[in-house]
Residue, then its C-alpha position, 0 to 999 in steps of 0.5 A: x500500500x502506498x502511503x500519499x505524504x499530502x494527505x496521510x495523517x502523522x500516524x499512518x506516516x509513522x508507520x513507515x520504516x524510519x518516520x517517528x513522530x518528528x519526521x511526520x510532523x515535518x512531512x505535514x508541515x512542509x505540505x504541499x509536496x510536488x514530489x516524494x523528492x521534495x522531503x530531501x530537497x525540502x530537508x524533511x528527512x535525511x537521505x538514507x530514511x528516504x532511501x527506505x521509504x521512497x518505494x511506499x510513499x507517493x505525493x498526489x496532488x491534493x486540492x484541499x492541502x493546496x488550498x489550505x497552503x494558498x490561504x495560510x500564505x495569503x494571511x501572511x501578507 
């Protein structure tokens, strides 16, 4: 079963070989992913977790974690 890092809770996250509860959290608060890659390039996880997991992991695009991510920027400004 592959686990889609845009909208998996922390704990559906936590059950992949080497997401603990920071991990998780980081995956959720860097949303929304264009790739599974961007856990490396975002700095989420280190290389050899992702090396791990990157079979079992997929980042669809999710309108409702985009949607959510342009609000949070437009409060910002």
């Amino acid at each position: 079963m592959l686990i889609d890092n845009n909208s998996a809770t922390p704990d559906q996250l936590k059950t992949l070989v080497g997401i603990g509860g920071a991990y998780a959290k980081g995956i959720e608060e860097g949303r929304p992913h264009q790739s599974t890659e961007d856990l490396l390039k975002k700095n989420v996880i280190q290389s050899s977790t992702y090396n791990k997991i990157k079979d079992q992991i997929i980042a669809r695009s999710n309108d409702a974690t985009s949607n959510r991510f342009r609000r949070r920027s437009t409060e910002l400004l």
